[in-house]
mmCIF file of the N, C-alpha and C atoms, coordinates in Angstrom:
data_MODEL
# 
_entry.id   MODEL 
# 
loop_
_atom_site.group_PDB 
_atom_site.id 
_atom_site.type_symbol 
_atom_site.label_atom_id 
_atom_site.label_alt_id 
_atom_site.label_comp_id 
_atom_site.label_asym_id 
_atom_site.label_entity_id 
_atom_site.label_seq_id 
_atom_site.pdbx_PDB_ins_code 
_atom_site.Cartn_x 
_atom_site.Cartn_y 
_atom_site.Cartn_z 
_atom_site.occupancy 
_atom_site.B_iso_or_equiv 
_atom_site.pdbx_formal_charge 
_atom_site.auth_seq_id 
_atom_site.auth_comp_id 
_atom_site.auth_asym_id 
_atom_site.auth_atom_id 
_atom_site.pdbx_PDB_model_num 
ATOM 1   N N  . UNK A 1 1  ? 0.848   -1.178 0.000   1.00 0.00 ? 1  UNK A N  1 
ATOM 2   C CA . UNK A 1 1  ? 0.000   0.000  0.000   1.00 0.00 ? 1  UNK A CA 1 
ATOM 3   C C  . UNK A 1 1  ? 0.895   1.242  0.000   1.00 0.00 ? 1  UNK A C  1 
ATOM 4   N N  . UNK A 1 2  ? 0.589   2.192  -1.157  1.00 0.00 ? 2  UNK A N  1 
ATOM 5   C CA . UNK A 1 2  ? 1.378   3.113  -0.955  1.00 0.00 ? 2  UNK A CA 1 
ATOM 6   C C  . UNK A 1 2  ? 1.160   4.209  -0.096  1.00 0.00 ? 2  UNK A C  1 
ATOM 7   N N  . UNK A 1 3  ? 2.008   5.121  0.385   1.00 0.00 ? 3  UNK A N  1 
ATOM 8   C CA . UNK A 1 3  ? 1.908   6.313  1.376   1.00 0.00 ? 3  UNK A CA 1 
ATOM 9   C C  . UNK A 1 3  ? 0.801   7.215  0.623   1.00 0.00 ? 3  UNK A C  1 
ATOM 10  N N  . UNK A 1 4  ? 0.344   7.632  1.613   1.00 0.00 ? 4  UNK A N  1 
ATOM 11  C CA . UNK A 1 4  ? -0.422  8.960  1.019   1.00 0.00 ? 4  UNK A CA 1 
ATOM 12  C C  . UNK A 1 4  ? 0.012   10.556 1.765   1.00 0.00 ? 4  UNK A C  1 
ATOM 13  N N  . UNK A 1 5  ? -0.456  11.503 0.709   1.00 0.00 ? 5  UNK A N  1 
ATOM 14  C CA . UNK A 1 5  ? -0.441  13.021 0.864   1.00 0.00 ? 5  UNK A CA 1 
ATOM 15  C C  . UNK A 1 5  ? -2.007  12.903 1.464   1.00 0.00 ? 5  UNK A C  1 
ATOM 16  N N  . UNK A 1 6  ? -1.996  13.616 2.466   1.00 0.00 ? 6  UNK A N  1 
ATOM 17  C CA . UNK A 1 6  ? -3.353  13.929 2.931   1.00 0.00 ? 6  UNK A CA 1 
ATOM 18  C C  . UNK A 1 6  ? -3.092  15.267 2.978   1.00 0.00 ? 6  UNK A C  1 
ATOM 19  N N  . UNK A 1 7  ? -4.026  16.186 2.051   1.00 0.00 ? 7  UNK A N  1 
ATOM 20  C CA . UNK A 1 7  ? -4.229  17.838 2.411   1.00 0.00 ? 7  UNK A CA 1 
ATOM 21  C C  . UNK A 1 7  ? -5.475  18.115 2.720   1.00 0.00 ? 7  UNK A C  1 
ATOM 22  N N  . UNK A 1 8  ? -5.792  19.249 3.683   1.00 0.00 ? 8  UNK A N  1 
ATOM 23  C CA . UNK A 1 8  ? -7.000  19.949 3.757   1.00 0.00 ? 8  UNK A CA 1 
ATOM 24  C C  . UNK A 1 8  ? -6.675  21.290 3.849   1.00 0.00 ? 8  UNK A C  1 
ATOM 25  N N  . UNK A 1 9  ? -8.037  22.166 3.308   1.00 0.00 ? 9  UNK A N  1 
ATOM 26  C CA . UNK A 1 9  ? -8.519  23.343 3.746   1.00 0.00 ? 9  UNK A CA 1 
ATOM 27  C C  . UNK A 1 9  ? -9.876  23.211 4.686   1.00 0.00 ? 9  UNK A C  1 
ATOM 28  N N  . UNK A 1 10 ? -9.952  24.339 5.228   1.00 0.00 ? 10 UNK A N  1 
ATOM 29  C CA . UNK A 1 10 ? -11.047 24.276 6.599   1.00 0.00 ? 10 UNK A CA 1 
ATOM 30  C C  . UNK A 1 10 ? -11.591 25.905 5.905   1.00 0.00 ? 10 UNK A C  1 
ATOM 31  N N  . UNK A 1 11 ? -12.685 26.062 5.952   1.00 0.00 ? 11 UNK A N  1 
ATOM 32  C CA . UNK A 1 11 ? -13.589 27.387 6.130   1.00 0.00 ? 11 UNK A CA 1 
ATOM 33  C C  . UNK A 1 11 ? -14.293 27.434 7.235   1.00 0.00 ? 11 UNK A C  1 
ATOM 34  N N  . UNK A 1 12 ? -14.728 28.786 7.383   1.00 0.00 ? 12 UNK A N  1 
ATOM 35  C CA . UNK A 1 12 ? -15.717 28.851 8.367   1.00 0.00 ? 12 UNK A CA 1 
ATOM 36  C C  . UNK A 1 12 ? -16.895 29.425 7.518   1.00 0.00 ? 12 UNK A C  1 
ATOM 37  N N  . UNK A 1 13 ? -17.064 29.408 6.394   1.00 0.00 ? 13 UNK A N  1 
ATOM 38  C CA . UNK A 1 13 ? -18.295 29.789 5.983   1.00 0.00 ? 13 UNK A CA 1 
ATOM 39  C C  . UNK A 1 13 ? -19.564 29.030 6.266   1.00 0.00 ? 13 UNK A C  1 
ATOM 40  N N  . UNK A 1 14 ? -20.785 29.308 4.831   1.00 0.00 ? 14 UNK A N  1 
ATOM 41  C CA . UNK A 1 14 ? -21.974 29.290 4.728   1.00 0.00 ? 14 UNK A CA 1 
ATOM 42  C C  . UNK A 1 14 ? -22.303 27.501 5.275   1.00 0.00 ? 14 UNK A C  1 
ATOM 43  N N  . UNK A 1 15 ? -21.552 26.540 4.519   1.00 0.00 ? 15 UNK A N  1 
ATOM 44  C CA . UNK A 1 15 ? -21.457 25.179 4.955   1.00 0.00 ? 15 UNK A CA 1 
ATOM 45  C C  . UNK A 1 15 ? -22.073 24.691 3.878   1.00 0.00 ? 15 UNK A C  1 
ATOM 46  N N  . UNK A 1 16 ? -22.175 23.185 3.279   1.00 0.00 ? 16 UNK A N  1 
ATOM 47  C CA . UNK A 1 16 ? -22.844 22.839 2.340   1.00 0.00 ? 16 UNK A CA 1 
ATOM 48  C C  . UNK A 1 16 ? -23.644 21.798 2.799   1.00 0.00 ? 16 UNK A C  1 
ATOM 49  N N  . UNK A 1 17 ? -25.398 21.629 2.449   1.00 0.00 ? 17 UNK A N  1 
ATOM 50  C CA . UNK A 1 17 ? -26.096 20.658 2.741   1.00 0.00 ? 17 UNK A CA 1 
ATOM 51  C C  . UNK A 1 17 ? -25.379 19.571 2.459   1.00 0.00 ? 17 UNK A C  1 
ATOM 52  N N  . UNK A 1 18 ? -26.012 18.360 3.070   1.00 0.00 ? 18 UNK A N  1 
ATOM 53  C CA . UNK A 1 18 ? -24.984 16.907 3.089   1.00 0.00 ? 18 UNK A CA 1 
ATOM 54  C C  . UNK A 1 18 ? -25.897 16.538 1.480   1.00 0.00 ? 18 UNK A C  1 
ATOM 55  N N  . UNK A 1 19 ? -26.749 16.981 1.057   1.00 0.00 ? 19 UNK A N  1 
ATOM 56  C CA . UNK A 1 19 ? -27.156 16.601 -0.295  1.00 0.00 ? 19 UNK A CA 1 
ATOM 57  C C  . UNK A 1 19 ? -26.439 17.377 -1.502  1.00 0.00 ? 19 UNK A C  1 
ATOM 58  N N  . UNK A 1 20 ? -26.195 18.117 -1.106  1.00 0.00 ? 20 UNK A N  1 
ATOM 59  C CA . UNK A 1 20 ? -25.409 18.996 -2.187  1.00 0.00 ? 20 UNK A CA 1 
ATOM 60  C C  . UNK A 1 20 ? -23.890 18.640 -2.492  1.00 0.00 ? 20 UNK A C  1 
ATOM 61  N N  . UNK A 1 21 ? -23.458 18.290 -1.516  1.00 0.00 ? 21 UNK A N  1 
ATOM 62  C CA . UNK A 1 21 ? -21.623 17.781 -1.286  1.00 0.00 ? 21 UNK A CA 1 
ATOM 63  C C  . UNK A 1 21 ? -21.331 16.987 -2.497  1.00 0.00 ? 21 UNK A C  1 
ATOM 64  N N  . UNK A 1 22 ? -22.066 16.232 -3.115  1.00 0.00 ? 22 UNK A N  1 
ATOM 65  C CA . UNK A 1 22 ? -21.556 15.891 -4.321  1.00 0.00 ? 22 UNK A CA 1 
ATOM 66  C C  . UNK A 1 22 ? -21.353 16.498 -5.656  1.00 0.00 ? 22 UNK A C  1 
ATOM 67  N N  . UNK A 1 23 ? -22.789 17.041 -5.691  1.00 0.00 ? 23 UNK A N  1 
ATOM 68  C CA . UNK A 1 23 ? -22.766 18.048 -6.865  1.00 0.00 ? 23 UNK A CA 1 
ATOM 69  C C  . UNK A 1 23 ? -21.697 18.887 -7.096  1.00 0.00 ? 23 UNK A C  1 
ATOM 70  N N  . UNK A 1 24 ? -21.363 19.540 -6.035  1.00 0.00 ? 24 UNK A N  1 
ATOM 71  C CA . UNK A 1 24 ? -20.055 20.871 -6.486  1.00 0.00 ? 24 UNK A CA 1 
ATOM 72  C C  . UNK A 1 24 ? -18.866 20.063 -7.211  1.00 0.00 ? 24 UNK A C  1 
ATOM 73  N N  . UNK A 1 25 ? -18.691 19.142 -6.683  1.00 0.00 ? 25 UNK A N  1 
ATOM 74  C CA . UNK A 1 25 ? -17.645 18.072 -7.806  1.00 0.00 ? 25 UNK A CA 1 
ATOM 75  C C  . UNK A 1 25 ? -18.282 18.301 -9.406  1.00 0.00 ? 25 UNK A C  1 
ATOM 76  N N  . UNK A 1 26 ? -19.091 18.944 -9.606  1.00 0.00 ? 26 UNK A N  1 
ATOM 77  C CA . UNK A 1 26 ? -19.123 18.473 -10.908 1.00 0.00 ? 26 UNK A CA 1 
ATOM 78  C C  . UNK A 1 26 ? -19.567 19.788 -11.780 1.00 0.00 ? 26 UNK A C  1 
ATOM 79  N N  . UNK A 1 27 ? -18.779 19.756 -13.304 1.00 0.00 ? 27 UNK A N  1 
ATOM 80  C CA . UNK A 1 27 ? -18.655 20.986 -13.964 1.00 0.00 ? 27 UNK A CA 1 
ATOM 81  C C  . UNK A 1 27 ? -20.289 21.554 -14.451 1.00 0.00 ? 27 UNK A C  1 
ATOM 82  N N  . UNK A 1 28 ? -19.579 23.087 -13.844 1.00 0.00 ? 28 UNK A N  1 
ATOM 83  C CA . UNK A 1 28 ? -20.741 24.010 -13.961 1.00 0.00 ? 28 UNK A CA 1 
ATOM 84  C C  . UNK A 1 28 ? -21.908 24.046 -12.386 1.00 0.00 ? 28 UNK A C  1 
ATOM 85  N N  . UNK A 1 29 ? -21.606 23.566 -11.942 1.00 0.00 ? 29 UNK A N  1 
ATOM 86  C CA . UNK A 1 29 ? -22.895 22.872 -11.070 1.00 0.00 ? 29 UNK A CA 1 
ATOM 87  C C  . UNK A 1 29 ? -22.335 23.675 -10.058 1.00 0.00 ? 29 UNK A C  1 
ATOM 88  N N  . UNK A 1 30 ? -23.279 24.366 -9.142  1.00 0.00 ? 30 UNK A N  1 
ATOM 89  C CA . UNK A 1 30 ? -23.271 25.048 -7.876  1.00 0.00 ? 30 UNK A CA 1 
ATOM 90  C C  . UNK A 1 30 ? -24.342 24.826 -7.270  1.00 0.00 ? 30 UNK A C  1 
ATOM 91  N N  . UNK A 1 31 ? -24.474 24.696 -5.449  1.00 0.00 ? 31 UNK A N  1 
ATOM 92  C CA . UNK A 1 31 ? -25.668 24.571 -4.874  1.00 0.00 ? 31 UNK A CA 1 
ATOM 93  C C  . UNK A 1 31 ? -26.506 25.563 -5.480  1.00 0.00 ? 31 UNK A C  1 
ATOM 94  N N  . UNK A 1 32 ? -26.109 26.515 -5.322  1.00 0.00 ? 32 UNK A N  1 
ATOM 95  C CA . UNK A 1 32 ? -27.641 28.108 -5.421  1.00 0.00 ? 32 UNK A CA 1 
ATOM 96  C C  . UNK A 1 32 ? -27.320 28.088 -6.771  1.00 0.00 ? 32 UNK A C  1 
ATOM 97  N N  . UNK A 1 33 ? -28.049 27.507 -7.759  1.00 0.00 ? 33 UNK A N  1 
ATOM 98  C CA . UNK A 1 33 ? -28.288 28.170 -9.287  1.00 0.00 ? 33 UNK A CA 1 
ATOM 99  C C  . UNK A 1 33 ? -28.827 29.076 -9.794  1.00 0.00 ? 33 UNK A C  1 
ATOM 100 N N  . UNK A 1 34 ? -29.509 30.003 -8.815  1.00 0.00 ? 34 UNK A N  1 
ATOM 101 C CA . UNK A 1 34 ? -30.220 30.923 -9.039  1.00 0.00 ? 34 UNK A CA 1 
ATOM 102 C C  . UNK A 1 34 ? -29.390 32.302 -9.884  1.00 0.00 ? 34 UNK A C  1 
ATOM 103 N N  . UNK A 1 35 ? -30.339 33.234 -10.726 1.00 0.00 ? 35 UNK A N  1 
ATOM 104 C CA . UNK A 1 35 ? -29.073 34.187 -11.299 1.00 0.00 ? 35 UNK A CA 1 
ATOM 105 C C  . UNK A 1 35 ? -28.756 35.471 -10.086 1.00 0.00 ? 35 UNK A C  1 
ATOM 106 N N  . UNK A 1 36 ? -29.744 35.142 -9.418  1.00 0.00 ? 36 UNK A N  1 
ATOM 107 C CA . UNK A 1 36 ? -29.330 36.231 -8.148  1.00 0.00 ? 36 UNK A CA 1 
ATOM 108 C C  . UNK A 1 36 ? -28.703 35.604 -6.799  1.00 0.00 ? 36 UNK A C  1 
ATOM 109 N N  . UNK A 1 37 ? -27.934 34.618 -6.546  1.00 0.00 ? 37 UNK A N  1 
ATOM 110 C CA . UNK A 1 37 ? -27.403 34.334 -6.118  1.00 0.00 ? 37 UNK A CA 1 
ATOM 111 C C  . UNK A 1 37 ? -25.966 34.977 -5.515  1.00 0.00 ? 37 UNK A C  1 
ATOM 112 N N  . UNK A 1 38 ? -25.721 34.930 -4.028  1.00 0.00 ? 38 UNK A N  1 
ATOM 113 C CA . UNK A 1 38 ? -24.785 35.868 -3.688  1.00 0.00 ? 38 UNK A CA 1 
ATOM 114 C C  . UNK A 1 38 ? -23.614 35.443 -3.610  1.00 0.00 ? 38 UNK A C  1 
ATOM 115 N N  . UNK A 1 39 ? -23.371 34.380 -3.858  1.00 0.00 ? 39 UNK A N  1 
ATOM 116 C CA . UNK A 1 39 ? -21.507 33.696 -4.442  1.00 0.00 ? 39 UNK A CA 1 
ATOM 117 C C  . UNK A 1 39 ? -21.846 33.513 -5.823  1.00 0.00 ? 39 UNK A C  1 
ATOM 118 N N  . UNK A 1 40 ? -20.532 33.900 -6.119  1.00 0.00 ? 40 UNK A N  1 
ATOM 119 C CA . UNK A 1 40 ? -20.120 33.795 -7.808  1.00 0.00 ? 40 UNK A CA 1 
ATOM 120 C C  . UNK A 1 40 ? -19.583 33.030 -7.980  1.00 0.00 ? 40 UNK A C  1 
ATOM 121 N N  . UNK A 1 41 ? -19.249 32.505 -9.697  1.00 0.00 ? 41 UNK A N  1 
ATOM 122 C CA . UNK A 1 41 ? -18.353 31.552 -10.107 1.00 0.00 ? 41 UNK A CA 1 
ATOM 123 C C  . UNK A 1 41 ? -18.808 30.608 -10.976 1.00 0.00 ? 41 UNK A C  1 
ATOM 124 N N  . UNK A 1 42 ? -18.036 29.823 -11.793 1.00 0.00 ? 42 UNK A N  1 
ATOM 125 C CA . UNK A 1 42 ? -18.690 29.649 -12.869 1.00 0.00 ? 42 UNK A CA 1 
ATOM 126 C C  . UNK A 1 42 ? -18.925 28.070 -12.599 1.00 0.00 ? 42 UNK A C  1 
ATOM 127 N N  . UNK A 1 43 ? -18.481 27.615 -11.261 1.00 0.00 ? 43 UNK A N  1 
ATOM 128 C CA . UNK A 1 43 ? -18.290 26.022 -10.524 1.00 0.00 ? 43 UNK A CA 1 
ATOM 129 C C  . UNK A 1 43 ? -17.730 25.082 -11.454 1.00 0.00 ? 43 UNK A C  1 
ATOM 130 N N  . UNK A 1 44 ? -16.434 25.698 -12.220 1.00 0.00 ? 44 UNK A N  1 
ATOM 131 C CA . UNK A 1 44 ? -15.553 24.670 -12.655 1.00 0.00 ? 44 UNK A CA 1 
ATOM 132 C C  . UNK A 1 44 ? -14.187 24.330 -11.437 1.00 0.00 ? 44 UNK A C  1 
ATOM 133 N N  . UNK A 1 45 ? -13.763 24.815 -10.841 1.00 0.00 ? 45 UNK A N  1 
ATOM 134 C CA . UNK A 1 45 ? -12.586 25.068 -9.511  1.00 0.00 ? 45 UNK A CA 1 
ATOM 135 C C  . UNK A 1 45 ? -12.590 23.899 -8.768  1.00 0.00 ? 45 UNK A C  1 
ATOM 136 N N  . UNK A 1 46 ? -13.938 23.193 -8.428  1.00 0.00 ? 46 UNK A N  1 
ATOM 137 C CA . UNK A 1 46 ? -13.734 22.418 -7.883  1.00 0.00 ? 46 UNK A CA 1 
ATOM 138 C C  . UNK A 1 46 ? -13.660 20.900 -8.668  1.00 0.00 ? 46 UNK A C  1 
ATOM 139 N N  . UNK A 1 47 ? -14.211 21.343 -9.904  1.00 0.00 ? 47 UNK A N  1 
ATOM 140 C CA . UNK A 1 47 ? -14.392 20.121 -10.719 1.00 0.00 ? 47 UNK A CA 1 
ATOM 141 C C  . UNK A 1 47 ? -12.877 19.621 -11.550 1.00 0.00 ? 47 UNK A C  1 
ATOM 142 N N  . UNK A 1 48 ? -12.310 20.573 -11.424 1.00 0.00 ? 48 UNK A N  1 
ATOM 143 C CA . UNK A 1 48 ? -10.649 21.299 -12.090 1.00 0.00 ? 48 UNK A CA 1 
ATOM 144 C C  . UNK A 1 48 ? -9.901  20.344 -10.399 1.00 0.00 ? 48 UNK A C  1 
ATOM 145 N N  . UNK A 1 49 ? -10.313 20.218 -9.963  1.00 0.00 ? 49 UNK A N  1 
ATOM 146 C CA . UNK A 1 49 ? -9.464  19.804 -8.745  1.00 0.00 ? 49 UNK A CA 1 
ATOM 147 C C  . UNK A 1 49 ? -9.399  18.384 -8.416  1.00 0.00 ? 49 UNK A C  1 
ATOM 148 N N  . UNK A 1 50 ? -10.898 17.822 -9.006  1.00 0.00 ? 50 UNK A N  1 
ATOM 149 C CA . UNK A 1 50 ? -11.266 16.924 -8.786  1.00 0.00 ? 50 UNK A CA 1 
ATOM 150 C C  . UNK A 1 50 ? -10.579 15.662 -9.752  1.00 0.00 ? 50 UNK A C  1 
ATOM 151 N N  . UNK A 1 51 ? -10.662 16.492 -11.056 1.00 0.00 ? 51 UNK A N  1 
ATOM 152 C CA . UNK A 1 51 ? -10.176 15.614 -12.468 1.00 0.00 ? 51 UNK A CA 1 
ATOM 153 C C  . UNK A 1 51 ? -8.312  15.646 -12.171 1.00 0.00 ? 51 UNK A C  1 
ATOM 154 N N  . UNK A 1 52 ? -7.814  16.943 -11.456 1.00 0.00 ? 52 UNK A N  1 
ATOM 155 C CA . UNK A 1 52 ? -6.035  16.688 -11.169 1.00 0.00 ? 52 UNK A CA 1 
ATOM 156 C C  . UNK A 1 52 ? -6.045  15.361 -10.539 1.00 0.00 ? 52 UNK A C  1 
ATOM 157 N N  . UNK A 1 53 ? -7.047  15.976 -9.204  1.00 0.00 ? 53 UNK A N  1 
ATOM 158 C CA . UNK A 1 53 ? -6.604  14.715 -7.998  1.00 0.00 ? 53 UNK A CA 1 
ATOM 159 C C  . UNK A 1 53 ? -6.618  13.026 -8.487  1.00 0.00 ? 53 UNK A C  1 
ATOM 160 N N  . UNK A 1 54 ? -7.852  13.108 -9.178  1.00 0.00 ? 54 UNK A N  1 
ATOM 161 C CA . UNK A 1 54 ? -7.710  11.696 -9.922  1.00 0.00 ? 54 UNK A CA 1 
ATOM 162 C C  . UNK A 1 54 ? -6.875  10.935 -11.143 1.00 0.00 ? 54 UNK A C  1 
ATOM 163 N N  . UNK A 1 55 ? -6.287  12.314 -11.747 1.00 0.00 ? 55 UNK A N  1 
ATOM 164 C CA . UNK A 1 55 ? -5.692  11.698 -12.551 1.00 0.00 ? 55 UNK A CA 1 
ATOM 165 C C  . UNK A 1 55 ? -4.107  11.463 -11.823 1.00 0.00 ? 55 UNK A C  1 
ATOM 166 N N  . UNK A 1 56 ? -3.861  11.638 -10.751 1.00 0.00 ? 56 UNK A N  1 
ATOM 167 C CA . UNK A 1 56 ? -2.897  11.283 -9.763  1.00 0.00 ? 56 UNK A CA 1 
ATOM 168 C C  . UNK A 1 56 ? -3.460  10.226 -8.932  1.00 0.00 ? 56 UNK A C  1 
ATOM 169 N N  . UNK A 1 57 ? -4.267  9.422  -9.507  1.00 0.00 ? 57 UNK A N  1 
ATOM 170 C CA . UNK A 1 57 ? -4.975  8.247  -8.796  1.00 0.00 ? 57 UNK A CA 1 
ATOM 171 C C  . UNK A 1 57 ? -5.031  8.930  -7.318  1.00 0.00 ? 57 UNK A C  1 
ATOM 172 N N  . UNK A 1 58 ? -5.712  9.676  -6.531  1.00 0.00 ? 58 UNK A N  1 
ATOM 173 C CA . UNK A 1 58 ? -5.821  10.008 -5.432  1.00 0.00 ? 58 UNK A CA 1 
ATOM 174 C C  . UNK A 1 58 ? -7.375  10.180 -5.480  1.00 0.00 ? 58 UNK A C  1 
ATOM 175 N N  . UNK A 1 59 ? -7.565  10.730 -3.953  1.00 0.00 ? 59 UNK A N  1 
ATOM 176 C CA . UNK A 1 59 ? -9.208  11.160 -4.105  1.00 0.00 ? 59 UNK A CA 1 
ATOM 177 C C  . UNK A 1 59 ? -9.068  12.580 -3.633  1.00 0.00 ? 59 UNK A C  1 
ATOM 178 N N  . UNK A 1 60 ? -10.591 12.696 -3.540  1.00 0.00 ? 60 UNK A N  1 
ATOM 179 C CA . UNK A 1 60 ? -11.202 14.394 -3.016  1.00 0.00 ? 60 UNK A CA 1 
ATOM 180 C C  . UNK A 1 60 ? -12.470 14.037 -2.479  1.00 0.00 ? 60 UNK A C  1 
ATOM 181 N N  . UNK A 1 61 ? -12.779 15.283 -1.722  1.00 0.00 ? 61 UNK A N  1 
ATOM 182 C CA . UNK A 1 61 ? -13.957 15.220 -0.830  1.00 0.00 ? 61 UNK A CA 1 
ATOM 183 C C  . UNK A 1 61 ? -14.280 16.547 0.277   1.00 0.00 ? 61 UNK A C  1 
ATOM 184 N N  . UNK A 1 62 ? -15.616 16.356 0.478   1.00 0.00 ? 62 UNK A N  1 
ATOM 185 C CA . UNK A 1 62 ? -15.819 17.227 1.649   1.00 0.00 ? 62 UNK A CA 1 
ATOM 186 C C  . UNK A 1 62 ? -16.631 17.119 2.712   1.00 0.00 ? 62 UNK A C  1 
ATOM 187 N N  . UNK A 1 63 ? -16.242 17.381 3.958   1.00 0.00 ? 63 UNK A N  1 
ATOM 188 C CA . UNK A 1 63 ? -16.340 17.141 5.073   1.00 0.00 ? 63 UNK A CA 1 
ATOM 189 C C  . UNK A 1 63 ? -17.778 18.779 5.158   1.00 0.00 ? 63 UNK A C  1 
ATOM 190 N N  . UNK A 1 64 ? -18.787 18.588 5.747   1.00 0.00 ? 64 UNK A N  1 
ATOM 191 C CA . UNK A 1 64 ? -19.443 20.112 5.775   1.00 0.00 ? 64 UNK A CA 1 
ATOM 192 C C  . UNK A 1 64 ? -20.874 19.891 6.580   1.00 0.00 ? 64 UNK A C  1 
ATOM 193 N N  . UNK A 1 65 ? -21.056 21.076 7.521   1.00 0.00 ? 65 UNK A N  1 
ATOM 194 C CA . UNK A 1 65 ? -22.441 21.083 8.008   1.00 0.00 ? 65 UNK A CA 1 
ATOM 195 C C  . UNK A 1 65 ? -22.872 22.519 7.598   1.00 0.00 ? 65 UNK A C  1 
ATOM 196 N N  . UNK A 1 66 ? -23.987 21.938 6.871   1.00 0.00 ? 66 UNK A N  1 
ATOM 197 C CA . UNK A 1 66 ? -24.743 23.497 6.667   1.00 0.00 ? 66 UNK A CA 1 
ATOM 198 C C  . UNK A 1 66 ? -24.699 24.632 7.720   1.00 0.00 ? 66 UNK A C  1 
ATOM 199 N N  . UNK A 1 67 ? -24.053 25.775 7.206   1.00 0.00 ? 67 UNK A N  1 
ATOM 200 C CA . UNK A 1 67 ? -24.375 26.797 8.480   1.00 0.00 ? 67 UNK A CA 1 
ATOM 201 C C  . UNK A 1 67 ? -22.727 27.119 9.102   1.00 0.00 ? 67 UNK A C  1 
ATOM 202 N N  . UNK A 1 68 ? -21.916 25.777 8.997   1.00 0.00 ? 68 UNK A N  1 
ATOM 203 C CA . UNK A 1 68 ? -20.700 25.579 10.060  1.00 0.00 ? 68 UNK A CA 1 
ATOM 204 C C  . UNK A 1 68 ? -19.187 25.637 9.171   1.00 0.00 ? 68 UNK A C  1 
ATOM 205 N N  . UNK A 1 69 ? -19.571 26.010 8.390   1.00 0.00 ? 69 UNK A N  1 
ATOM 206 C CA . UNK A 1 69 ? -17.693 25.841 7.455   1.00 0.00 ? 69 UNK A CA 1 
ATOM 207 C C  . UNK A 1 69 ? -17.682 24.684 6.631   1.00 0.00 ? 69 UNK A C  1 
ATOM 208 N N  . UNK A 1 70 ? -16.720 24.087 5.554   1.00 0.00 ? 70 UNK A N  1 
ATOM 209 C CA . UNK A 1 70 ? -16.592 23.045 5.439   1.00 0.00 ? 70 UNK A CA 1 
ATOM 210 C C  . UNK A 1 70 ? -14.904 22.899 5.372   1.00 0.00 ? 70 UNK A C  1 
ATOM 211 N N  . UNK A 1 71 ? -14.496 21.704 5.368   1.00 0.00 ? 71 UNK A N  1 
ATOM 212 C CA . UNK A 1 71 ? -13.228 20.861 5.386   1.00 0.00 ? 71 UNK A CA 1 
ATOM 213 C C  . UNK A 1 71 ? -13.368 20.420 3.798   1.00 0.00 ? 71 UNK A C  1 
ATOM 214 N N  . UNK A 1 72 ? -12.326 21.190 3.049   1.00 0.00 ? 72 UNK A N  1 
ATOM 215 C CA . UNK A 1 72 ? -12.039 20.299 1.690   1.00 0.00 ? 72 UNK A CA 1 
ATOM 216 C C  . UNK A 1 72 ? -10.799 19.284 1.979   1.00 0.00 ? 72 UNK A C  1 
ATOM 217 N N  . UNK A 1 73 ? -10.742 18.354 1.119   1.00 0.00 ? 73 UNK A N  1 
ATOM 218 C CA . UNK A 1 73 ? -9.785  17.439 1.627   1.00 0.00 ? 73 UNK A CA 1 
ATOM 219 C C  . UNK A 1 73 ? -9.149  16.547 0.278   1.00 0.00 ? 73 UNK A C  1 
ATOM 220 N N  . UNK A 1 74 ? -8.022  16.648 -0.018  1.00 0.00 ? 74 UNK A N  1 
ATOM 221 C CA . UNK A 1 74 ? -7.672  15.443 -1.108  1.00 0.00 ? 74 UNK A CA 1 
ATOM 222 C C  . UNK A 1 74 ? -6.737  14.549 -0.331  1.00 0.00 ? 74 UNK A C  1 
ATOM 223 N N  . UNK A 1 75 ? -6.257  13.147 -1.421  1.00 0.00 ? 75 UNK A N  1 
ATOM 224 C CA . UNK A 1 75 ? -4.632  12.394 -0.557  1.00 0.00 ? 75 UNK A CA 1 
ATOM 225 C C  . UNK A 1 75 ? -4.385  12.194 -1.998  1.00 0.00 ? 75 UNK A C  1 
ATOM 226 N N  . UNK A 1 76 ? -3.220  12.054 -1.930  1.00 0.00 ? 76 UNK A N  1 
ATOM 227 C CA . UNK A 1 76 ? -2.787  11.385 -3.313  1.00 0.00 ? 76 UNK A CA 1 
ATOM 228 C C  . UNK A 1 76 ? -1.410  10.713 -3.090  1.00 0.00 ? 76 UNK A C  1 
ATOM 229 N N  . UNK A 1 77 ? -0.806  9.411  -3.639  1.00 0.00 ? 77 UNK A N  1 
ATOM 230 C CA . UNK A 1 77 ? 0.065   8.463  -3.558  1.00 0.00 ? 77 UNK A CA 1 
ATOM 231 C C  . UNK A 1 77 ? 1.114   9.332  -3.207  1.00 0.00 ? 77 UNK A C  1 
ATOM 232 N N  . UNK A 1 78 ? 2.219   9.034  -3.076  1.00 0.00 ? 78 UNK A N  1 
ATOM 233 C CA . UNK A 1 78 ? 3.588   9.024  -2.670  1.00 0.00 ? 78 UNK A CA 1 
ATOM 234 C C  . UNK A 1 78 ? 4.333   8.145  -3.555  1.00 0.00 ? 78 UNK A C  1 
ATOM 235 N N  . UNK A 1 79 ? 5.196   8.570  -3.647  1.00 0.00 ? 79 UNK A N  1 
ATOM 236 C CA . UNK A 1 79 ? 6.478   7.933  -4.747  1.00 0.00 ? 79 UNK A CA 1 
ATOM 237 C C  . UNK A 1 79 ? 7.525   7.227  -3.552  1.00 0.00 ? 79 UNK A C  1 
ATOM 238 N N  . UNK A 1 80 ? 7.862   6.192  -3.402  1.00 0.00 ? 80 UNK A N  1 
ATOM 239 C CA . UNK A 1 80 ? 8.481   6.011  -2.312  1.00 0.00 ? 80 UNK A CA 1 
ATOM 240 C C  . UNK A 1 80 ? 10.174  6.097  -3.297  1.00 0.00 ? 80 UNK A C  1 
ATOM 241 N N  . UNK A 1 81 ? 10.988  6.282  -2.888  1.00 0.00 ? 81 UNK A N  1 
ATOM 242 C CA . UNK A 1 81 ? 12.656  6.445  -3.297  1.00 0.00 ? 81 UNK A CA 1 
ATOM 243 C C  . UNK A 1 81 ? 13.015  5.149  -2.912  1.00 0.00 ? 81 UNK A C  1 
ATOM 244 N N  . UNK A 1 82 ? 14.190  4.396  -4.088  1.00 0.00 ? 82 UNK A N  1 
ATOM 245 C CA . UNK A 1 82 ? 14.987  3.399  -4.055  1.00 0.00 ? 82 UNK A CA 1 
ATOM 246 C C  . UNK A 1 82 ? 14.418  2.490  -3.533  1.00 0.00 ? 82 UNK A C  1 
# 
C-alpha cells in the first residue's frame, strides 16, 4: 500500500447541505443556481481539482455542516525512493 499526501482546507463559511456535497464536484454545477445568487463563479474550480486529484490516482472530498464551514480534503500516492 502506498503512502499517502493527505491535504486539507477548513472554512468557516456558509457550509454545504450533506445533499449537495456531491454536486459541487461536478462541472458548472453550484448549490444556489439561481441568477441572483450571492456567491459567484462559474463552478468549474472544484471540478478542475477533482479531475487533477484523480488523474494522480488520489481522491477528493468534503467534510461540511450546513451553516458551520466546510473541510475540503484530497490524498494522493507518494512515490516512495529506491
Amino acid at each position: 500500500m502506498p503512502d499517502l499526501f493527505y491535504f486539507t482546507v477548513t472554512d468557516t463559511g456558509i457550509g454545504i447541505d450533506r445533499k449537495d456535497q456531491e454536486l459541487i464536484f461536478e462541472a458548472f454545477t453550484q448549490v444556489d443556481g439561481t441568477m441572483g445568487r450571492k456567491y459567484e463563479g462559474t463552478g468549474l474550480g472544484l471540478s478542475y481539482a477533482k479531475e487533477l486529484v484523480e488523474s494522480l490516482d488520489g481522491e477528493i472530498g468534503v467534510i461540511s455542516t450546513l451553516g458551520k464551514g466546510a473541510t475540503f480534503w484530497f490524498t494522493i500516492p507518494t512515490a516512495k525512493e529506491g
